[in-house]
C-alpha positions in Angstrom: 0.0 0.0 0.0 1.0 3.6 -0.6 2.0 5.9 2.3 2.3 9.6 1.7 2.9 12.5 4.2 0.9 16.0 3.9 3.2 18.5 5.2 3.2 22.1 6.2 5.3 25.1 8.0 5.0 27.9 9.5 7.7 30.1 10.0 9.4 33.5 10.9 9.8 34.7 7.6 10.2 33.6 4.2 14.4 32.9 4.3 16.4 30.6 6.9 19.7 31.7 5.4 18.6 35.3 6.9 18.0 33.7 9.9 14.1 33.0 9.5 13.4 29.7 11.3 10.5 27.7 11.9 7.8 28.0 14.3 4.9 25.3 13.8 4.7 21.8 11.8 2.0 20.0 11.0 1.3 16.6 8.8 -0.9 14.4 7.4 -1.0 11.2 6.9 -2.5 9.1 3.7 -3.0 5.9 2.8 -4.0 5.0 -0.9 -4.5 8.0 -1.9 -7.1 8.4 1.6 -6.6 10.2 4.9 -5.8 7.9 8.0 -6.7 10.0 10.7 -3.0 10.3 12.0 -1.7 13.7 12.3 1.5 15.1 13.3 1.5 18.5 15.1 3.9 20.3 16.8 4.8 24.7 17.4 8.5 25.2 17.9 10.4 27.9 19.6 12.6 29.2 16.9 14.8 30.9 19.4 14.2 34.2 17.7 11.7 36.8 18.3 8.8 36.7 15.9 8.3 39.7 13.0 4.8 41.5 13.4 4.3 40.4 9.5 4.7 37.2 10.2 2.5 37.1 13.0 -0.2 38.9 10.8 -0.1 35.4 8.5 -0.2 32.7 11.0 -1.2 34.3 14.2 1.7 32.2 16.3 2.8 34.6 18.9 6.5 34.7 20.8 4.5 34.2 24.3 3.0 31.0 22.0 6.1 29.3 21.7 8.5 30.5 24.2 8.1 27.3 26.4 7.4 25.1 23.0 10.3 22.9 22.6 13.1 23.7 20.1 13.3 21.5 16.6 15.9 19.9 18.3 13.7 18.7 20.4 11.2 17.2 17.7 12.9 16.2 14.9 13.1 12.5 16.0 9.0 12.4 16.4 8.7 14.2 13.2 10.9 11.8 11.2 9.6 9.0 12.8 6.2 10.0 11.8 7.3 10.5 8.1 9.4 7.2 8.0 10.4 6.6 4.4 6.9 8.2 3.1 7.2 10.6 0.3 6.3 14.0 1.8 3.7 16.6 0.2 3.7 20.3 0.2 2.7 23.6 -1.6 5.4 25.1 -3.1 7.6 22.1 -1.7 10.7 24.1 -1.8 10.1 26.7 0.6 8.9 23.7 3.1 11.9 22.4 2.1 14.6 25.0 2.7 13.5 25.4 6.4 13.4 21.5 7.4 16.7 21.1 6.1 17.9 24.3 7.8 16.6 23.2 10.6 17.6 19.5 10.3 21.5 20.9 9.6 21.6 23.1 12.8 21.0 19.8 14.8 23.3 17.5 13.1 20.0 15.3 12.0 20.5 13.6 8.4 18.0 14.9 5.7 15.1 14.1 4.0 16.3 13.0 -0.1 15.4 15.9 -2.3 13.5 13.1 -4.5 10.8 12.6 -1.7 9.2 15.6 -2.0 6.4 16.1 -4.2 5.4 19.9 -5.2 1.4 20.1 -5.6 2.5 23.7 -6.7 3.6 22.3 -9.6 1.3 19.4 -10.4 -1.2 22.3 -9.8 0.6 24.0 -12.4 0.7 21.5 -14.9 -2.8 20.8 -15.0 -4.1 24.5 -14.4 -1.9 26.3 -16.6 -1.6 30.4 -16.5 -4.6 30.4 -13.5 -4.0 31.1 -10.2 -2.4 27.6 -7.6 -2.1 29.2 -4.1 -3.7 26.7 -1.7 -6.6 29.2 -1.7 -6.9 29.2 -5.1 -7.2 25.3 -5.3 -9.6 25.2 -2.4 -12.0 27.5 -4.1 -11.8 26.2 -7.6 -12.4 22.3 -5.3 -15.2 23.8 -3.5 -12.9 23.2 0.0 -14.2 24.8 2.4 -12.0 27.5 4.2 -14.3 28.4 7.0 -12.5 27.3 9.7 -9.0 28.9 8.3 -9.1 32.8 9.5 -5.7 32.4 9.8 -2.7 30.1 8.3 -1.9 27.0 10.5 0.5 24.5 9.6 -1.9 21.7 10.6 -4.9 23.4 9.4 -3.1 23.8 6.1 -2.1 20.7 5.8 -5.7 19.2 6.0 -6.7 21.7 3.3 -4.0 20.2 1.1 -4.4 16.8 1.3 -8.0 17.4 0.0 -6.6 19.7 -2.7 -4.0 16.9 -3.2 -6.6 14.2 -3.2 -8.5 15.9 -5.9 -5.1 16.6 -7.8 -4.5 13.2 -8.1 -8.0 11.6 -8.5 -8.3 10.2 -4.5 -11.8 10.8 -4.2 -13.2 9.4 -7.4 -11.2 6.3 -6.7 -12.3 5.6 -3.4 -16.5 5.8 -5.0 -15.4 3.5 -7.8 -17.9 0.5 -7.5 -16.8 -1.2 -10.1 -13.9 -2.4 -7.8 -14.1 -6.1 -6.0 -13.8 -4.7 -2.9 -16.8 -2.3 -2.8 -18.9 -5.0 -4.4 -18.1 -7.6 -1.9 -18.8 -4.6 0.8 -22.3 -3.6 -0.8 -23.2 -7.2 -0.5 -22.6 -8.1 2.9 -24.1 -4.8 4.1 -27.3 -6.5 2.1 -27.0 -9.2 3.9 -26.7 -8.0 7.3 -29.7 -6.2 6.9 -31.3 -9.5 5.9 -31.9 -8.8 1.9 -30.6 -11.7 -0.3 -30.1 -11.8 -4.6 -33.2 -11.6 -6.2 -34.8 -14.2 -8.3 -35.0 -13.5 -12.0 -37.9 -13.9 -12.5 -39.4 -12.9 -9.6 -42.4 -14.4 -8.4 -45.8 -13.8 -9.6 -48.2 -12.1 -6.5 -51.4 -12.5 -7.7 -53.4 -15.5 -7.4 -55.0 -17.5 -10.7 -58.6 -16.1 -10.1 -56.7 -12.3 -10.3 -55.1 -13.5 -13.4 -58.2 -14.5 -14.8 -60.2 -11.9 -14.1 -57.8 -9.5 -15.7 -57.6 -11.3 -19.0 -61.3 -11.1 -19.0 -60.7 -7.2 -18.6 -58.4 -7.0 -21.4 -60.8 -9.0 -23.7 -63.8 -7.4 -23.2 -61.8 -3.4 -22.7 -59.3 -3.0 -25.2 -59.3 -2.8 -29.0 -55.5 -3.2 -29.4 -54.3 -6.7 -28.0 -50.9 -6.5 -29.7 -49.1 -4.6 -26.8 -49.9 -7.2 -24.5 -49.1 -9.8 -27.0 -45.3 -8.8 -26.7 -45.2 -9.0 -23.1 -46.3 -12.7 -23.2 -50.1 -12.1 -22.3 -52.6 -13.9 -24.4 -55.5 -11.9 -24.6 -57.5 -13.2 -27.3 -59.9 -11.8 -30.1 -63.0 -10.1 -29.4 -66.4 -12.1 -29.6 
């Protein structure tokens, strides 16, 4: 089965080579191209103050994260939760930079270059010349963004794995019917609420005297006997 990791940051600015560093990370994690439920979530003290622009984005405070433990700290819980997975993020490089910043200052091996999968760019490639922030994907997906008044790296994250999901078909595969799996599923829910196959034909519900009292209907009623005629029903000529 295929394990993939949703992943976002938030940070203290948009460089770590000027000494930005990062301040909350958050992950998803799927399964088959379907969210398991585990999550991954973490704010970090970046052992800097905070810029009031940045603040203005995500919200995250220095009084937030002054007792939040330092990416030192985390790194083996956030690696652990990505294993050998390939990772996911919006514009995957910027993501990128500040993980392995972060992962350098601490002496902590990083994540192969190849793992990381840009939905910036598969966005991109299949929306050409239109707008792919995560905002822009979420609107076109109908996603709804009611509960994001602000940027969270968790938050975020949920919002793109749906917007990933949709990139790479997720949700129309898990409705397919057609597969052997939903079919045996639809069958034993039929069964446990006590329906079996039904009988081709199915059985007739009306007793001989009905039957015969109907033909004698369609004799004595109708002028044209040749639609019932193709149905099997022998209705007979007129006297």
């Amino acid at each position: 089965m295929s394990r993939e990791i949703v992943l976002d940051t938030e940070t203290t600015g948009f460089d770590p080579r000027t000494g930005d560093r990062l301040v909350e990370v958050g992950c998803i994690e799927i399964q088959d191209l379907l969210p398991t439920g585990r999550t991954f979530h973490r704010f970090v003290n970046p052992e800097r103050l905070i810029p009031a622009g940045a603040i203005a984005v995500h919200g995250i405070t220095d009084e937030q994260v002054k007792d939040a433990p330092k990416f030192r700290d985390i790194v083996r819980d956030l690696m652990d939760f990505i294993g050998d997975a390939p990772v996911i993020a919006h514009n995957a490089a910027f993501d990128r930079s500040f993980i392995d910043h972060e992962c350098g200052l601490c002496s902590h091996p990083l994540l192969d270059a190849d793992r990381w999968i840009d939905t910036l760019k598969l966005a991109q490639s299949r929306f050409p010349g239109m707008p792919n922030s995560l905002d822009a994907l979420c609107k076109r997906y109908k996603i709804s963004l009611v509960d994001r008044t602000l940027h969270g790296a968790l938050i975020d994250a949920r919002l793109l794995a749906e917007v990933y999901l949709e990139l790479r078909g997720g949700k129309e595969r898990s409705l397919d019917l057609s597969s052997a799996k939903a079919v045996a599923a639809a069958v034993a829910a039929d069964r446990a609420q006590g329906y079996a196959p039904r009988p081709r034909p199915l059985a007739a519900r009306s007793t001989e005297d009905e039957r015969a009292l109907h033909i004698a209907f369609l004799k004595t009623t109708l002028k044209d006997h040749s639609l019932w005629a193709g149905y099997g029903v022998e209705v007979g000529s007129r006297d």
